[in-house]
N, CA, C and O atoms as a GROMACS GRO file, in nm:
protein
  404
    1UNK      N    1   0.083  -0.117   0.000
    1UNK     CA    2   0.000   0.000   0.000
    1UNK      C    3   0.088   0.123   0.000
    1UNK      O    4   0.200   0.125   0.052
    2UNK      N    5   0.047   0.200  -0.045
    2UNK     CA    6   0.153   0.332  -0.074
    2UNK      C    7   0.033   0.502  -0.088
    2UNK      O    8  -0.061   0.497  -0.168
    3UNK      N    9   0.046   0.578  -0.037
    3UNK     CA   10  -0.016   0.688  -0.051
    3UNK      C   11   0.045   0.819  -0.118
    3UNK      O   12   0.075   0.900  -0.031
    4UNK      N   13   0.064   0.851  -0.208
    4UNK     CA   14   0.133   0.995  -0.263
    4UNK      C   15   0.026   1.087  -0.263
    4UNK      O   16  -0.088   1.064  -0.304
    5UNK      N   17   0.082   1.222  -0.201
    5UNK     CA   18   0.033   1.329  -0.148
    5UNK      C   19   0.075   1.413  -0.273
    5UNK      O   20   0.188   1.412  -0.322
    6UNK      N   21  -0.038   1.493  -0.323
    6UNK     CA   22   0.069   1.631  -0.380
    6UNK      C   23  -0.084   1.773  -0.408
    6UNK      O   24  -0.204   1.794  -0.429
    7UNK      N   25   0.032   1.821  -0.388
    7UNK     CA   26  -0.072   1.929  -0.363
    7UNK      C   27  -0.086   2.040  -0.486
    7UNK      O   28   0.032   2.047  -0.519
    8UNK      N   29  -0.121   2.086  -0.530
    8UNK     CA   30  -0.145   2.110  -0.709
    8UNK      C   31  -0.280   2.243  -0.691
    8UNK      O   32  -0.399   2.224  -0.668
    9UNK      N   33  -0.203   2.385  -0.714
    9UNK     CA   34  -0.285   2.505  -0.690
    9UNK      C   35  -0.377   2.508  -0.594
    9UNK      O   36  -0.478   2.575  -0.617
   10UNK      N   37  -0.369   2.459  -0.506
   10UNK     CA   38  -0.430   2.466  -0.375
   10UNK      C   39  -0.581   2.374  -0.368
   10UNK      O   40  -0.694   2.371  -0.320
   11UNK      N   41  -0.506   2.320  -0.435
   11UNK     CA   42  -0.635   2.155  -0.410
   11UNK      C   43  -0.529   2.046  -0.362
   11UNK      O   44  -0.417   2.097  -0.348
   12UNK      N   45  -0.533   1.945  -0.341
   12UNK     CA   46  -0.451   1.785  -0.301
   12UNK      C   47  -0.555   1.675  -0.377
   12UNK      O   48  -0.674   1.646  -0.384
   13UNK      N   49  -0.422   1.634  -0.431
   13UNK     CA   50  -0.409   1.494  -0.534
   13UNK      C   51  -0.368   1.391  -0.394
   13UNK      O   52  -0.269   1.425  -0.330
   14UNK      N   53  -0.446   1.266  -0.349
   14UNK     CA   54  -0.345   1.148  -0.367
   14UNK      C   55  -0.392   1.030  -0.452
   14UNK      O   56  -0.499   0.988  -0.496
   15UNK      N   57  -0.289   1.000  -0.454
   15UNK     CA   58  -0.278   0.868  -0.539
   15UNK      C   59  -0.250   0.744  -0.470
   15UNK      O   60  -0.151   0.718  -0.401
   16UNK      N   61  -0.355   0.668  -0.498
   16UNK     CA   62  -0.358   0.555  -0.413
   16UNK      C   63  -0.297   0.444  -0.486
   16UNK      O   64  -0.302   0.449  -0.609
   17UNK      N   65  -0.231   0.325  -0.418
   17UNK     CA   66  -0.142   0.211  -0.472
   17UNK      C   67  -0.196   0.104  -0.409
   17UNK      O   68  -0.245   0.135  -0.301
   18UNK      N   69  -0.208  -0.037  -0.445
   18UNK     CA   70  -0.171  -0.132  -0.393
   18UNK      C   71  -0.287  -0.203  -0.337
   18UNK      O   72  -0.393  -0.184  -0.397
   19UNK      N   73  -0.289  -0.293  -0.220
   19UNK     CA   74  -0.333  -0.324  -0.152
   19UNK      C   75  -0.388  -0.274  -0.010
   19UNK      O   76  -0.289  -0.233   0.050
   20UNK      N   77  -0.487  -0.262   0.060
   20UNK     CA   78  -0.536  -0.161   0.192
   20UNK      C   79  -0.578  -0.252   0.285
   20UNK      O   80  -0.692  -0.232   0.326
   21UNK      N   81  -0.526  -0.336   0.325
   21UNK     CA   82  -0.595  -0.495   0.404
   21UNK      C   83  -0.578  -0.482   0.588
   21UNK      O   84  -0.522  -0.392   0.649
   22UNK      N   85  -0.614  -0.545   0.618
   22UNK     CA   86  -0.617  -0.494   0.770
   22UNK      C   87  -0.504  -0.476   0.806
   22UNK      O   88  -0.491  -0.390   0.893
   23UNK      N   89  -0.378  -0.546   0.757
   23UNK     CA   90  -0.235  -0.519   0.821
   23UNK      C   91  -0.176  -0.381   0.793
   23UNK      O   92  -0.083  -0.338   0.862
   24UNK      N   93  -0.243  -0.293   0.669
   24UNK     CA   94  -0.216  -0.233   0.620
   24UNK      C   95  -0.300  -0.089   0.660
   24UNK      O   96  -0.252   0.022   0.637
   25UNK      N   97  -0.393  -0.106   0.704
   25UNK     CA   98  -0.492   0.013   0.773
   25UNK      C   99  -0.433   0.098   0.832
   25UNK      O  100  -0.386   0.206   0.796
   26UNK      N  101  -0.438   0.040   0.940
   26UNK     CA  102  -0.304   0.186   1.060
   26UNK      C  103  -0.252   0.276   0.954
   26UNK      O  104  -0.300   0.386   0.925
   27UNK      N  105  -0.184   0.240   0.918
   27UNK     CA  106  -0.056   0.286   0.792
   27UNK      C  107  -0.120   0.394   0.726
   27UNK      O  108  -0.097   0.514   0.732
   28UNK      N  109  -0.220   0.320   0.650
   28UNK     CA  110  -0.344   0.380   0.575
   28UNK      C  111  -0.399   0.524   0.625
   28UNK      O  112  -0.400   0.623   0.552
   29UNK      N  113  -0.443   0.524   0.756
   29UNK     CA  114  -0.508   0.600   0.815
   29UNK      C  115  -0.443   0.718   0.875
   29UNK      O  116  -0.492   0.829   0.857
   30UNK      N  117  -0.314   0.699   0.957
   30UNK     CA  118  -0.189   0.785   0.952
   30UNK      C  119  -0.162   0.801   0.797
   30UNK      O  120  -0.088   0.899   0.802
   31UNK      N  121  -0.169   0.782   0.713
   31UNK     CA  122  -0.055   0.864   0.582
   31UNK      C  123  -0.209   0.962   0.520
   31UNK      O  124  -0.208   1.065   0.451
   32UNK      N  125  -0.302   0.903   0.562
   32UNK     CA  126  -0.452   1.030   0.561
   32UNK      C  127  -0.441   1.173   0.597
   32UNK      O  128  -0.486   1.272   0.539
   33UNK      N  129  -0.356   1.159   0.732
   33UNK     CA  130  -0.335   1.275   0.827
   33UNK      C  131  -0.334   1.403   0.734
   33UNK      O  132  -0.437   1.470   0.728
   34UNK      N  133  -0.222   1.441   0.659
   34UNK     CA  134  -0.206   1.540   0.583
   34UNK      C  135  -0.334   1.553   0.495
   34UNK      O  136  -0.321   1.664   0.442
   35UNK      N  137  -0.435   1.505   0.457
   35UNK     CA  138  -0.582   1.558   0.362
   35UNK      C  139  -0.649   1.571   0.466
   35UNK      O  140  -0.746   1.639   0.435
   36UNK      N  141  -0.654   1.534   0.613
   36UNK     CA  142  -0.716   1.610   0.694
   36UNK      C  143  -0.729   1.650   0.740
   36UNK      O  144  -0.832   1.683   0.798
   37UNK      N  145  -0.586   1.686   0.749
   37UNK     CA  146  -0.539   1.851   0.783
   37UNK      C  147  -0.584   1.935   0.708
   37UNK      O  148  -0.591   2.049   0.753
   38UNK      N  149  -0.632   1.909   0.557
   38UNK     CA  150  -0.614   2.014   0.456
   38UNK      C  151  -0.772   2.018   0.406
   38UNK      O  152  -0.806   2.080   0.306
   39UNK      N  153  -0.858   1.948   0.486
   39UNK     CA  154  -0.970   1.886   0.437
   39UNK      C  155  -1.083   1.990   0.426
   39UNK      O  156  -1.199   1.953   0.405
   40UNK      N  157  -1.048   2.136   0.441
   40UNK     CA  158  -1.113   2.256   0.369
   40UNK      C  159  -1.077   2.257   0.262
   40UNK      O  160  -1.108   2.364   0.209
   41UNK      N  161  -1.008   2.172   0.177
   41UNK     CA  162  -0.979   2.217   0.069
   41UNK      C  163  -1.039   2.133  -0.034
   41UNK      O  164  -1.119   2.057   0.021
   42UNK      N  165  -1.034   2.111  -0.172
   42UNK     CA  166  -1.052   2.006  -0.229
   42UNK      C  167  -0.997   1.875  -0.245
   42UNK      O  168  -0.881   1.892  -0.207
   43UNK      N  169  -1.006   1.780  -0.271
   43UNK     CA  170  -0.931   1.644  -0.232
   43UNK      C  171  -0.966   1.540  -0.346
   43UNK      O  172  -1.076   1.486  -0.358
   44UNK      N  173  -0.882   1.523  -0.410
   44UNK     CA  174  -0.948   1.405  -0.542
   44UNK      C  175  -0.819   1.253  -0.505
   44UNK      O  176  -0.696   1.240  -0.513
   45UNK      N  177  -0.920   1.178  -0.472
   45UNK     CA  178  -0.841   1.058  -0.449
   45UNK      C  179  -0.814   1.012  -0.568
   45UNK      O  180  -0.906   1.038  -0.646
   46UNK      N  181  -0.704   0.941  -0.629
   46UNK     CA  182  -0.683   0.861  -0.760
   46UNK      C  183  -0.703   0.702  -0.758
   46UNK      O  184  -0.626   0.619  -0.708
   47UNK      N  185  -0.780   0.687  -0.799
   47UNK     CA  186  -0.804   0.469  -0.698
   47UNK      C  187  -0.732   0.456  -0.819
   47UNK      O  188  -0.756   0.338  -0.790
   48UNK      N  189  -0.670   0.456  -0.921
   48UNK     CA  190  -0.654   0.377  -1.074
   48UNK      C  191  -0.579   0.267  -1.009
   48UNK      O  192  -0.612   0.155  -1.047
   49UNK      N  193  -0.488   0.273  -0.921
   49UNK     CA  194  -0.411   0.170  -0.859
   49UNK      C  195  -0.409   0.081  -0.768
   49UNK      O  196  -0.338  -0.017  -0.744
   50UNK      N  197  -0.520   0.142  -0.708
   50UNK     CA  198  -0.569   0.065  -0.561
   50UNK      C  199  -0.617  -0.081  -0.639
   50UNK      O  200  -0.675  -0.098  -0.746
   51UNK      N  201  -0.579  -0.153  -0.563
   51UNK     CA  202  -0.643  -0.310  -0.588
   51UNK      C  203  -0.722  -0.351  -0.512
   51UNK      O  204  -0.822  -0.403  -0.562
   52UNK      N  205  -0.709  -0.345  -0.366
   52UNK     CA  206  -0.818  -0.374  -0.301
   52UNK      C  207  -0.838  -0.295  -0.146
   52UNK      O  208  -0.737  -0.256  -0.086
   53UNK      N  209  -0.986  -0.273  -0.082
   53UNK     CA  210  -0.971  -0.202   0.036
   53UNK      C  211  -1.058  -0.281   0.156
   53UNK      O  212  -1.178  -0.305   0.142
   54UNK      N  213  -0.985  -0.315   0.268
   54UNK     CA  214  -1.055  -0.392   0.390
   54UNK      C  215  -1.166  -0.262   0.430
   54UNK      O  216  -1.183  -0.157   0.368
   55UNK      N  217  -1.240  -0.316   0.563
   55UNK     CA  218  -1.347  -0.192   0.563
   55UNK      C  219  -1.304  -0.119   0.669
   55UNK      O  220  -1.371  -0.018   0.692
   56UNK      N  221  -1.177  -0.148   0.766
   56UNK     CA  222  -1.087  -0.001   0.793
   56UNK      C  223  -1.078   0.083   0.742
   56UNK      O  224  -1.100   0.200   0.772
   57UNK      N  225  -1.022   0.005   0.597
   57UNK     CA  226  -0.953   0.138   0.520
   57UNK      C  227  -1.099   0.227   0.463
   57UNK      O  228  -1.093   0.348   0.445
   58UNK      N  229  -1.228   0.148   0.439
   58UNK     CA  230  -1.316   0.208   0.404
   58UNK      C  231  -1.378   0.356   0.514
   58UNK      O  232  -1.430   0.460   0.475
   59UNK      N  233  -1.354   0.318   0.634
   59UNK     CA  234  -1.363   0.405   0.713
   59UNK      C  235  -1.275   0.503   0.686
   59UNK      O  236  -1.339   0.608   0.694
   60UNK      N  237  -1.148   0.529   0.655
   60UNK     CA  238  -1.078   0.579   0.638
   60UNK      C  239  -1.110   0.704   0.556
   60UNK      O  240  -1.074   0.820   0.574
   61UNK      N  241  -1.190   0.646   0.455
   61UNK     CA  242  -1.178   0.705   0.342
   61UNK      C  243  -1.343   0.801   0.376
   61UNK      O  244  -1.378   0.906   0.323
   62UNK      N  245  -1.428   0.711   0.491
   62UNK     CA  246  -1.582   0.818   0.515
   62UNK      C  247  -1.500   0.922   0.644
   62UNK      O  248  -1.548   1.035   0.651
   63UNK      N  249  -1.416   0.901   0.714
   63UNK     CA  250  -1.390   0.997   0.786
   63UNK      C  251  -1.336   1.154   0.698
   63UNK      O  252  -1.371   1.271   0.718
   64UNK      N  253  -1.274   1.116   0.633
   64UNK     CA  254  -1.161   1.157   0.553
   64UNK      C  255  -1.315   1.263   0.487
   64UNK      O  256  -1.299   1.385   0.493
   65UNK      N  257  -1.437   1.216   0.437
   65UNK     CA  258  -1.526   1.263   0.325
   65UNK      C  259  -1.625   1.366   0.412
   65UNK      O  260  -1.678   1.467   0.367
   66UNK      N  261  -1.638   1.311   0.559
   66UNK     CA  262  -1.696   1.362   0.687
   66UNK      C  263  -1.651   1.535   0.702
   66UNK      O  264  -1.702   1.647   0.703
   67UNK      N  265  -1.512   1.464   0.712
   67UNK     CA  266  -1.416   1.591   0.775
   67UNK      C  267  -1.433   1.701   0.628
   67UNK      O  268  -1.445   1.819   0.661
   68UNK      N  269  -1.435   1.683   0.518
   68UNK     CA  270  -1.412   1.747   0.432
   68UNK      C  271  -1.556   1.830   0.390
   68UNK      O  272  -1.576   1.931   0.324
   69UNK      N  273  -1.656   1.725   0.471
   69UNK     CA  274  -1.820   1.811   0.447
   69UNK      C  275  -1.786   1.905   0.508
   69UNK      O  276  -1.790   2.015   0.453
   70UNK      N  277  -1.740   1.894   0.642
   70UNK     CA  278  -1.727   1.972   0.772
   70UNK      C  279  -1.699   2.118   0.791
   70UNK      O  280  -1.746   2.192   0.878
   71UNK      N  281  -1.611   2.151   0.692
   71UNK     CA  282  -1.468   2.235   0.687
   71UNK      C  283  -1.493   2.256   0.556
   71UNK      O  284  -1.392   2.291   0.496
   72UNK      N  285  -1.604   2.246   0.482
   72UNK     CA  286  -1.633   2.310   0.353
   72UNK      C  287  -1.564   2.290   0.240
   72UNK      O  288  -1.567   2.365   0.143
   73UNK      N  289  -1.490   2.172   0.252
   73UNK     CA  290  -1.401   2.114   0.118
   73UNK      C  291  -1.486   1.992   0.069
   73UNK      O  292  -1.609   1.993   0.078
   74UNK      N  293  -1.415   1.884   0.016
   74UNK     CA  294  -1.499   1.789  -0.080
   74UNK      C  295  -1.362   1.704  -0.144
   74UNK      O  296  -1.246   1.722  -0.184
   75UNK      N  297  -1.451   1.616  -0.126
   75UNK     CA  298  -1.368   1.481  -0.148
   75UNK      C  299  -1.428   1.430  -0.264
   75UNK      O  300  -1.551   1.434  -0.273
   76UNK      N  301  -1.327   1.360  -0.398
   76UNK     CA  302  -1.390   1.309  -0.513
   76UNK      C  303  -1.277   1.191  -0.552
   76UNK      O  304  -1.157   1.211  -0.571
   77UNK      N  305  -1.366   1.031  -0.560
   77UNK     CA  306  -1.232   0.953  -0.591
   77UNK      C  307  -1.284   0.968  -0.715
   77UNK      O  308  -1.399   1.002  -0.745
   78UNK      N  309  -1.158   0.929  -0.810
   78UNK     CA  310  -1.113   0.914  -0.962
   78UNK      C  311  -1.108   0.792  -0.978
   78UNK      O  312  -1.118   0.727  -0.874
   79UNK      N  313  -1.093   0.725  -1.089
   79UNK     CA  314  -1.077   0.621  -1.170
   79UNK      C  315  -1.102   0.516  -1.054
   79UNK      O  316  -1.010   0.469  -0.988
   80UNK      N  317  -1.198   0.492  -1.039
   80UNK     CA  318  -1.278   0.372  -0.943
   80UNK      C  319  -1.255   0.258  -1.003
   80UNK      O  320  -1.334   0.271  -1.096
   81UNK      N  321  -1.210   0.164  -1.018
   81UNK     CA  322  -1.294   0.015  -1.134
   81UNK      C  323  -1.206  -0.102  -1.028
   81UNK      O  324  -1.147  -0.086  -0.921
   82UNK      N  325  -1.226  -0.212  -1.109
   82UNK     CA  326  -1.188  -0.359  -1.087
   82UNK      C  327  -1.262  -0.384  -0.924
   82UNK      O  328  -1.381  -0.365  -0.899
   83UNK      N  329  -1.166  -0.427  -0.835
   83UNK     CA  330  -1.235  -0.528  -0.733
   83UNK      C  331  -1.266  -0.390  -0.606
   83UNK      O  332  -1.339  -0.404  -0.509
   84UNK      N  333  -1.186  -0.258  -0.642
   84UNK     CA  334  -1.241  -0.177  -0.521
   84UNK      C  335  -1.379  -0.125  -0.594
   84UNK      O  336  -1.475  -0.122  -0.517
   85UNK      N  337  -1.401  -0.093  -0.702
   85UNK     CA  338  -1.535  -0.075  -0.756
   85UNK      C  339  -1.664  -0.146  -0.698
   85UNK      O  340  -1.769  -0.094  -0.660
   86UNK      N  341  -1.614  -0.330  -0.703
   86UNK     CA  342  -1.723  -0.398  -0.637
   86UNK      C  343  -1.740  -0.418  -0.508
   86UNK      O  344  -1.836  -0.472  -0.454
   87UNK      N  345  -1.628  -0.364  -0.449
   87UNK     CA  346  -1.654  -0.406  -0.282
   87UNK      C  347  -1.696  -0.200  -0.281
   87UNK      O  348  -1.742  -0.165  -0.172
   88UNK      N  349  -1.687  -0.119  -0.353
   88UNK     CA  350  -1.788  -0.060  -0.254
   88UNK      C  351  -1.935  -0.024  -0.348
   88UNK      O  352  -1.993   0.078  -0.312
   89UNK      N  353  -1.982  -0.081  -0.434
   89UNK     CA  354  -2.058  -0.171  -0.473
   89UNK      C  355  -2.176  -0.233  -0.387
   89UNK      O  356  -2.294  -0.202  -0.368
   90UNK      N  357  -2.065  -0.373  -0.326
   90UNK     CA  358  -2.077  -0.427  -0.255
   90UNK      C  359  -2.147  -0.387  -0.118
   90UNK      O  360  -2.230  -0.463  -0.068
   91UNK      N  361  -2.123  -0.305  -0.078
   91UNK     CA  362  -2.131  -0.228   0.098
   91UNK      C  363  -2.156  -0.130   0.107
   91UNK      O  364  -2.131  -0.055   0.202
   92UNK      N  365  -2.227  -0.101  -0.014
   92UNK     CA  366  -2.325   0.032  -0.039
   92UNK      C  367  -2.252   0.190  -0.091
   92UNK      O  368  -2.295   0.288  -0.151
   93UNK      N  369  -2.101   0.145  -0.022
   93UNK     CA  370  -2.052   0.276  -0.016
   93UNK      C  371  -1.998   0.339  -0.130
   93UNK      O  372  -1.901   0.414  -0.122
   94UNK      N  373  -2.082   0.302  -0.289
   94UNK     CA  374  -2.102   0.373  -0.384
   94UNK      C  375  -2.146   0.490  -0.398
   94UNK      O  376  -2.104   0.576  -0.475
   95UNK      N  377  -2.263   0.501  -0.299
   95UNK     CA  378  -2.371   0.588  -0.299
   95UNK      C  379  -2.318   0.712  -0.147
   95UNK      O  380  -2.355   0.802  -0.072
   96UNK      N  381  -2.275   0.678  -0.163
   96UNK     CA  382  -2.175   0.804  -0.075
   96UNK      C  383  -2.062   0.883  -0.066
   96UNK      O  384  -2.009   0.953   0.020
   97UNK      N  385  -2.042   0.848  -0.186
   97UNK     CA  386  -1.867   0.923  -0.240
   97UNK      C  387  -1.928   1.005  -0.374
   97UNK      O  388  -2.012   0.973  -0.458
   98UNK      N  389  -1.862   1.102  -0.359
   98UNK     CA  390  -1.865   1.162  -0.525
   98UNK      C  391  -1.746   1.125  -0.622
   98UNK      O  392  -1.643   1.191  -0.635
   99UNK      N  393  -1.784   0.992  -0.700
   99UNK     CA  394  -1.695   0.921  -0.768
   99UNK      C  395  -1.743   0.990  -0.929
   99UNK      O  396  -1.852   1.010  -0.982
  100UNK      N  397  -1.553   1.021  -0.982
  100UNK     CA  398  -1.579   1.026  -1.133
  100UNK      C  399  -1.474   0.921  -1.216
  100UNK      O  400  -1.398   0.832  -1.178
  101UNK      N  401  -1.509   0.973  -1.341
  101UNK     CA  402  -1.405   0.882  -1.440
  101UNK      C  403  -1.323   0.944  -1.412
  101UNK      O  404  -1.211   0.922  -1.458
   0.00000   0.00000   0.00000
C-alpha cells in the first residue's frame, strides 16, 4: 500500500497504490493525516491503482469525506474500477462518495 500526497494550486491529489488490508490500515489512516489537515480544501483521491480495500480502510476514506463536508471542502475519488469498484458496490458505499471517471 503506498499513498502519494501532492498538492497542485491549492487543491490535493493522492494517489492511491496497492493493496489496503487490515495489516495495512493503521498505515493507511496515519498517511490520511495530511488531507485532513487540509480537508477545507478540495481532495481528489486517484483509486486507478488501488487493488483492493478492507473496511478499515473504508472508514478511512468516510472519515476523511466527513471531515471534508465539515470544513467546507470535498472529497472526489477518480478512476474507481476492478475489485475496489465492487466491494464498494458491494457495501453500499457507492452511494456516498462523489466518484468520477
Amino acid at each position: 500500500m503506498n499513498i502519494e500526497i501532492k498538492e497542485q494550486n491549492g487543491s490535493y491529489l493522492g494517489i492511491l497504490t496497492g493493496w489496503i488490508d487490515t495489516a495495512e490500515a493503521n498505515q493507511f489512516l496515519e498517511d490520511l493525516n495530511p488531507l485532513s489537515a487540509n480537508a477545507d480544501k478540495s481532495i481528489e483521491l486517484d483509486c486507478s491503482k488501488l487493488e483492493y480495500i478492507c473496511s478499515l480502510g473504508l472508514r478511512g476514506l468516510l472519515k476523511l469525506k466527513k471531515e471534508s463536508a465539515a470544513k467546507g471542502g470535498s472529497l472526489v475519488l477518480t478512476h474507481v474500477g476492478g475489485e475496489f469498484q465492487k466491494i464498494l458496490v458491494m457495501t453500499g458505499f457507492i452511494k456516498l462518495f462523489d466518484i468520477r471517471v
